[in-house]
N, C-alpha and C positions, 0 to 999 in steps of 0.2 A: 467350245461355246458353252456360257451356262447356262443353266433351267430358264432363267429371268431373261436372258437376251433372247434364247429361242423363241419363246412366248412372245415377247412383243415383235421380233424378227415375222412371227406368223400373224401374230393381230395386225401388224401392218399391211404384209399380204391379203389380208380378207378385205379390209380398209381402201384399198387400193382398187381389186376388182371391183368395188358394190360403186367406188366412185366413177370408175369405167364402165361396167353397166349402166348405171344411172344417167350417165352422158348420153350414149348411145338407143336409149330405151326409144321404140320406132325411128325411126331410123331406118334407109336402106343400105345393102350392105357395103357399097362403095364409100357412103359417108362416114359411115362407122370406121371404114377401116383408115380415113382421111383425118377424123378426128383423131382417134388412137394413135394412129404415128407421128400425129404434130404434136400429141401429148408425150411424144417421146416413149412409146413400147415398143416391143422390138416383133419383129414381121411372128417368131414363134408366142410370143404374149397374146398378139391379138388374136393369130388362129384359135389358140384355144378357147377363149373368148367368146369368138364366134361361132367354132363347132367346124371349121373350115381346114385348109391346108396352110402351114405356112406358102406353101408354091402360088397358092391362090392368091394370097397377101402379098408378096413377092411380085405376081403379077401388075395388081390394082395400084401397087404404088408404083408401081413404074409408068401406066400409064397415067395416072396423076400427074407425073412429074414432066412426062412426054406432054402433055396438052397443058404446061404450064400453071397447073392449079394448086402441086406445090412443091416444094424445094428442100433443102436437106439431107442431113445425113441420112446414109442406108441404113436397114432396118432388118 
């Protein structure tokens, strides 16, 4: 990979979090993590995110999905 792709490969990384933060800013923690997985993160993205476990995430979206509220590929 060269210098120039890394650089932007990582601006877009920081780009991506401040946009997922910014989503989620108050927020409880089940929403947040309801939003982030319909935005397509994957269950380890949003743990860290959160400061949580992916197990936790792992959890929340299952029961999400259990009570119908939402749908999708796993995470």
């Amino acid at each position: 990979m060269q210098d120039s792709d890394w650089k932007l490969e990582t601006e877009l990384r920081i780009v991506r979090r401040l946009l997922a933060l910014s989503l989620i800013d108050g927020k409880k923690q089940r929403e947040q993590i309801k939003l982030l997985a319909t935005a397509g993160m994957d269950r380890h993205e949003i743990a860290e995110l959160l400061g949580t476990t992916a197990g936790t995430v792992s959890v929340e979206i299952s029961n999400l999905r259990k009570q119908g509220v939402m749908r999708g590929r796993r995470t």
